[in-house]
Backbone as numpy.savetxt, mean C-alpha at the origin, in Angstrom:
# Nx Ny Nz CAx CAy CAz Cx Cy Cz
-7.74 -15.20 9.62 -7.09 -14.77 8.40 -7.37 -15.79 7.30
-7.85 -14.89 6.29 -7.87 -15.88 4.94 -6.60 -16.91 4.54
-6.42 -17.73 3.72 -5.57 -18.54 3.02 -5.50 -18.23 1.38
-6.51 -17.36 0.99 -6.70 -17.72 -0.76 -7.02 -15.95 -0.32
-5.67 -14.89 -1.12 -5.69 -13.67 -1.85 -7.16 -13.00 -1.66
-7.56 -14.12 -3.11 -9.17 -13.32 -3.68 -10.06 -12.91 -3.04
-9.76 -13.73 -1.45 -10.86 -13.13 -0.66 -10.55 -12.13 0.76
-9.29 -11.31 -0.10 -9.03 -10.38 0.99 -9.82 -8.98 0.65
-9.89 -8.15 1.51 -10.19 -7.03 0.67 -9.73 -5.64 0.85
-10.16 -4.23 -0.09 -9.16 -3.30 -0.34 -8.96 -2.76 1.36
-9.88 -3.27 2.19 -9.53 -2.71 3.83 -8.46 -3.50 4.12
-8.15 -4.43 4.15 -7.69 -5.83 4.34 -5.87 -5.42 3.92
-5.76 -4.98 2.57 -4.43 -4.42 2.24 -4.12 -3.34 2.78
-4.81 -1.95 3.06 -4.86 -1.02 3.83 -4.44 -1.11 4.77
-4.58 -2.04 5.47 -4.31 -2.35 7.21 -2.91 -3.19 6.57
-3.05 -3.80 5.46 -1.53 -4.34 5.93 -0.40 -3.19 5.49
-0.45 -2.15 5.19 0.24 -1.26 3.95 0.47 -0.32 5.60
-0.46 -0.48 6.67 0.08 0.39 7.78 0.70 -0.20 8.49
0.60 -1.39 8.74 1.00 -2.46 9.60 2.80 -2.44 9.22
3.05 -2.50 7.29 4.41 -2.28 7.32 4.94 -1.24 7.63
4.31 -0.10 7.37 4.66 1.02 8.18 5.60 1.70 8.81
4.61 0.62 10.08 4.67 0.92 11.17 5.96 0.12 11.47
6.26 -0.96 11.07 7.26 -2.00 11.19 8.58 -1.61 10.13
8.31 -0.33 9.74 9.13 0.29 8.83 10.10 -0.49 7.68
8.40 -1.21 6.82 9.18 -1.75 6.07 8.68 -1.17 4.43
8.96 0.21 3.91 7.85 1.05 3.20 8.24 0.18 1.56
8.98 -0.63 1.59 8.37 -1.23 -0.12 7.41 -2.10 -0.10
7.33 -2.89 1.35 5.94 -3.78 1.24 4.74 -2.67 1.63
4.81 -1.70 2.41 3.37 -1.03 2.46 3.45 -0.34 1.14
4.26 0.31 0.61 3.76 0.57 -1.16 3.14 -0.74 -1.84
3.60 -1.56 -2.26 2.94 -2.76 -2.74 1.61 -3.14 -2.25
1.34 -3.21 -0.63 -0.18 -3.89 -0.18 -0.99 -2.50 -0.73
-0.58 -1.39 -0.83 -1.51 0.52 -1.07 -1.28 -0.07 -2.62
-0.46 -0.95 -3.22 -0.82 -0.45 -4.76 -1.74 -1.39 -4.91
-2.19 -2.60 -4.10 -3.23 -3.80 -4.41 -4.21 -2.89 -4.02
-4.49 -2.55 -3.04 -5.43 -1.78 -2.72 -5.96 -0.80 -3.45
-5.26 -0.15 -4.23 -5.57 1.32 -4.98 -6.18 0.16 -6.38
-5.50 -0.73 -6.55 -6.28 -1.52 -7.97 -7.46 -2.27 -7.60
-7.62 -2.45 -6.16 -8.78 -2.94 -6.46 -9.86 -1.72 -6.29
-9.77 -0.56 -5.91 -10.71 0.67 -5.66 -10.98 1.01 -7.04
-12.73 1.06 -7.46 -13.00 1.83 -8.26 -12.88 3.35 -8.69
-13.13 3.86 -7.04 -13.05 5.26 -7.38 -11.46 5.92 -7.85
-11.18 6.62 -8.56 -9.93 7.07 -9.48 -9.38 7.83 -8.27
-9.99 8.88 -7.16 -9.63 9.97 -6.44 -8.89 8.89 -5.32
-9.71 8.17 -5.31 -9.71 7.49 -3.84 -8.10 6.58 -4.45
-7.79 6.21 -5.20 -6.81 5.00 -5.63 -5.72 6.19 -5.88
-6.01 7.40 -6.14 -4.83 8.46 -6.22 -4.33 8.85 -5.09
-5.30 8.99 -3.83 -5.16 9.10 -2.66 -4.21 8.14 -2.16
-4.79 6.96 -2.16 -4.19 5.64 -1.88 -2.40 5.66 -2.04
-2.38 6.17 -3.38 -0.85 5.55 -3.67 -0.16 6.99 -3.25
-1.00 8.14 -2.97 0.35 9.47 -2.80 0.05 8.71 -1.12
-0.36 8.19 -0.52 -0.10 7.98 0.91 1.09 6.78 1.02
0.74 5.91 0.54 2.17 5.28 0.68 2.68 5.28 -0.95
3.50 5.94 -0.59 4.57 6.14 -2.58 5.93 5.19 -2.33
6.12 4.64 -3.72 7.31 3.87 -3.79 8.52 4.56 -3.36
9.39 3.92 -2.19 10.52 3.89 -1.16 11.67 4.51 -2.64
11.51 3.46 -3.70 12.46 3.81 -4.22 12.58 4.81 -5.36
11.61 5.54 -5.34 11.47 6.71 -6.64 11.47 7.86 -5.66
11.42 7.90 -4.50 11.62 8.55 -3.32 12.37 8.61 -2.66
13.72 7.99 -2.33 14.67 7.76 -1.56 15.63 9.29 -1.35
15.68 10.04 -0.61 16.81 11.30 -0.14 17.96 10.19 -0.23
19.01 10.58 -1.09 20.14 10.72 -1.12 21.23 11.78 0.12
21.51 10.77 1.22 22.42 11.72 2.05 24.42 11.26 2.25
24.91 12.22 2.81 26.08 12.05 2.28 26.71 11.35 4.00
């Protein structure tokens, strides 16, 4: 594992954005999918990116 960010890459956040996941922690896998989607050139692919993991909190079901 790297030490210095700059030299991670958009696979690199991907895997961590499942990794929280999976560990069901979905505001850090939104965050590593939104590094990821900024560093992707392609527009489809970074749209993809963020409807797969979407922010926990603009999303949250309200239950009673």
């Amino acid at each position: 594992m790297t030490s210095d960010p700059a030299d991670l890459t958009t696979a690199d956040y991907l895997d961590g954005a499942r990794e929280m996941t999976a560990a069901a922690r979905p505001y850090l896998a939104h965050l590593l999918a939104e590094e990821a989607a900024q560093r992707t050139t392609d527009p489809a692919t970074a749209a993809g990116i963020r409807a797969s993991f979407p922010d926990p909190t603009t999303t949250r079901k309200e239950s009673n």
